[in-house]
C-alpha positions in Angstrom: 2.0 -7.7 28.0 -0.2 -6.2 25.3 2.2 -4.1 23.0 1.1 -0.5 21.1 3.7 -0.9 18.7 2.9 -3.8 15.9 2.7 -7.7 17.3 3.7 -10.2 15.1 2.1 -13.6 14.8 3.9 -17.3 14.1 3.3 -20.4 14.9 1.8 -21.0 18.4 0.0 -23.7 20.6 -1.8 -20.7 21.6 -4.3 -19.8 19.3 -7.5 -18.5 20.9 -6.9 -14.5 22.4 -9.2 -12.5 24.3 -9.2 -9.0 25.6 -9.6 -7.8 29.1 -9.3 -3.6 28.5 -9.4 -1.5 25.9 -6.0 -1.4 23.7 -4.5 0.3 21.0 -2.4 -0.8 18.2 0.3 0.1 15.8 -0.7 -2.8 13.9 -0.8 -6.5 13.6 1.7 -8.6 11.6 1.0 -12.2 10.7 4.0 -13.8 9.4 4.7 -16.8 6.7 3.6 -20.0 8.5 2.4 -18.7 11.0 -1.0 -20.5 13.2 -4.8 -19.4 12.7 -5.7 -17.4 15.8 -9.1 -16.7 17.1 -9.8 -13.5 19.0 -12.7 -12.7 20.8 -13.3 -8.8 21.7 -15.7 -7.5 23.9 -13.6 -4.6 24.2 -12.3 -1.1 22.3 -9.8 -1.8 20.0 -8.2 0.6 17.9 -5.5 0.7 14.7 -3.5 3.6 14.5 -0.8 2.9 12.0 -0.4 -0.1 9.6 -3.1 -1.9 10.2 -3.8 -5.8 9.8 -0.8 -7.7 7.9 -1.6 -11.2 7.0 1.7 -12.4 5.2 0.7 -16.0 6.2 -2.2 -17.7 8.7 -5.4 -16.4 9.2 -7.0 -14.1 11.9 -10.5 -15.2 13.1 -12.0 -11.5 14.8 -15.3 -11.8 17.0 -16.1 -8.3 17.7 -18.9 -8.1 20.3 -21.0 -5.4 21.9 -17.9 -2.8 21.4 -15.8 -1.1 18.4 -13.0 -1.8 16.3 -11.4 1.1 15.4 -9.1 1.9 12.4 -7.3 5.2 11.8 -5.0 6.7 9.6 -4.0 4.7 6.8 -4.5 1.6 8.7 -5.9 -1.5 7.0 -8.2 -4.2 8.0 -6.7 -7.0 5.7 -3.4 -6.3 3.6 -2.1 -9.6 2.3 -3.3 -13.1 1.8 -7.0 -12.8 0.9 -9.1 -13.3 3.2 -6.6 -13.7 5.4 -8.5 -11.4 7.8 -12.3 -12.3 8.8 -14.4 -10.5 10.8 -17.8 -11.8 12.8 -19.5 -8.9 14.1 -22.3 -9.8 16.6 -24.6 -8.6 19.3 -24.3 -4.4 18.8 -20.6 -4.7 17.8 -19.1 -2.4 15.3 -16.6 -1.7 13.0 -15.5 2.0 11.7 -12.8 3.2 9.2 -11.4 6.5 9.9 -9.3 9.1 7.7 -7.6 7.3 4.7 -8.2 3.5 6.5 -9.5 0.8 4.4 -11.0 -2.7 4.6 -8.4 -4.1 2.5 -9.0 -7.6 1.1 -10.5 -8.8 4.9 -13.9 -10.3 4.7 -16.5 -8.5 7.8 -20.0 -10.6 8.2 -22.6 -9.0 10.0 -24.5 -11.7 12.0 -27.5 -12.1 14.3 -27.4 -10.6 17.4 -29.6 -7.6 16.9 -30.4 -4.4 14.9 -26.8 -2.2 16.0 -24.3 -4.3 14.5 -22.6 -1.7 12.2 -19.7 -0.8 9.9 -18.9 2.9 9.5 -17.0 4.2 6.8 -16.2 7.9 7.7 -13.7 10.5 6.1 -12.1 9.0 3.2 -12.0 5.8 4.2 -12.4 2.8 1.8 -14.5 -0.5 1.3 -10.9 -1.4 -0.7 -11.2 -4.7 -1.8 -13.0 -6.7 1.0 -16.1 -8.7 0.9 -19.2 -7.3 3.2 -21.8 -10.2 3.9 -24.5 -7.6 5.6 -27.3 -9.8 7.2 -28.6 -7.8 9.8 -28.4 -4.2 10.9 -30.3 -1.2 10.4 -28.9 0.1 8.3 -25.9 -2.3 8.4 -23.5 -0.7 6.3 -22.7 3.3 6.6 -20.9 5.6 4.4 -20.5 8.6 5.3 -18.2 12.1 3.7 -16.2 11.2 1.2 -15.7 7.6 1.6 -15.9 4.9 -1.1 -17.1 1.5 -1.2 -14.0 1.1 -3.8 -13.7 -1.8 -5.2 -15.5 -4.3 -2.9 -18.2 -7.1 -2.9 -21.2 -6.6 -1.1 -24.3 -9.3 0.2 -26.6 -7.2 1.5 -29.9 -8.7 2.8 -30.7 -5.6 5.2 -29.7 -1.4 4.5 -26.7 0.0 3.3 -27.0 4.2 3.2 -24.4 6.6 1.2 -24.7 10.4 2.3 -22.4 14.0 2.0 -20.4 13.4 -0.9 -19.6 9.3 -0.6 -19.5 7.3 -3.3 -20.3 3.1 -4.4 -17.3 3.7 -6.4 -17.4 0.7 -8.7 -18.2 -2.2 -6.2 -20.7 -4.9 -6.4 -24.0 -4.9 -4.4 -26.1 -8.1 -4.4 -28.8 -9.4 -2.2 -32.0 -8.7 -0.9 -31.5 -5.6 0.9 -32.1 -1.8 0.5 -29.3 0.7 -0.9 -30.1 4.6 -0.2 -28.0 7.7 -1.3 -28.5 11.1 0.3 -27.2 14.7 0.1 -24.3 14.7 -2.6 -23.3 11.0 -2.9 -23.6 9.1 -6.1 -24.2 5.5 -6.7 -20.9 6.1 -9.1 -19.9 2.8 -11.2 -21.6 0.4 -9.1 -23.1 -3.2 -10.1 -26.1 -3.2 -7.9 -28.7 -5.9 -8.0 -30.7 -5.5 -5.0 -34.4 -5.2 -3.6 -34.6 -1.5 -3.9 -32.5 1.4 -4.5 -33.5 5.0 -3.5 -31.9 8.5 -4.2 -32.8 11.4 -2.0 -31.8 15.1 -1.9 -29.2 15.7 -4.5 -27.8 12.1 -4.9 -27.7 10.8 -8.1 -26.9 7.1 -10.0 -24.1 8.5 -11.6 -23.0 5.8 -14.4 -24.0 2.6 -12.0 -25.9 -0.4 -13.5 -29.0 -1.3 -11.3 -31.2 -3.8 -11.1 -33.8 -4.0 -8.6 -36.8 -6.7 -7.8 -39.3 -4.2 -7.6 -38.4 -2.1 -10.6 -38.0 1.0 -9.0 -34.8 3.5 -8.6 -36.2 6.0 -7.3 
């Protein structure tokens, strides 16, 4: 039976979990000692409450062709860093809702296509996580009042700010693209990147930035 509440984790012979329907979850707790699990998803899955808990073990996530949700306050790696790792592939997503964050999980955005995503909407947070963005267009999405807090970023593709999001004072590397619109700000961001672009009324706030081609703006 899948449970709606919070499942906890320990030490199993059974390590590799798959998903045959759409679920949603309180949250997942992974306790001292406990196994490395592997799950694939093909599916909807959703966090509504606390999130991903990594107190020991690790948690292997394939997320394919369908969304990972997380709502609330919910986090995507509280814990052990990175205790929680994400491998986003073929048109699979990952969005942060209301006051969620990434936490200190590490999401990589593979092959498999332009789509693969991860949202950050309302005032949701990057927290502490590292973001490997190799594909997607763009790959990494902030949008109203999110931050990219204090998180480590490898893009090699697109990574757009708009409304009134903000870099916050995260790292950007790579060889990607990083775009602000409307109100956002590039805020106390590192960024050392192929290009970074303000439109509209976005601004570099008090950022460092160091592009290839010499040009901000």
């Amino acid at each position: 039976m899948v449970p709606t509440g919070t499942a906890f984790f320990g030490t199993s012979s059974t390590t590799a979990v798959s998903f045959s329907a759409d679920a949603s979850f309180g949250g997942w707790t992974f306790n001292s000692g406990a196994s490395t699990y592997h799950f694939t998803n093909s599916r909807s899955l959703s966090f509504i409450d606390a999130g991903i808990n990594a107190q020991g073990g690790q948690a292997f996530i394939r997320n394919d062709t369908n969304a990972l949700n997380f709502y609330n306050s919910s986090t995507a790696g509280a814990g052990v860093a990175p205790a929680t790792q994400f491998d986003i592939q073929n048109g699979g997503s990952v969005n942060f809702y209301d006051t969620s964050t990434a936490g200190n999980s590490r999401i990589s955005l593979g092959g498999g296509g332009a789509a693969n995503r991860i949202y950050f909407n309302n005032s949701s947070t990057a927290g502490n996580a590292q973001i490997n963005a190799f594909s997607g267009s763009p790959a990494v999405v902030f949008k109203d009042t999110s931050s990219a807090g204090t998180a480590r970023f490898l893009v090699n593709s697109t990574a757009t700010f708009s409304n009134a999001s903000s870099a916050g004072s995260a790292a950007f590397n790579g060889s990607g693209v990083l775009q602000f619109f409307n109100n956002s700000t590039a805020s106390s961001a590192d960024v050392t990147l192929q290009l970074v672009q303000f439109f509209d009324t976005s601004s570099g706030g008090n950022a460092t930035l160091r592009t290839f081609c010499g040009r901000c703006r």
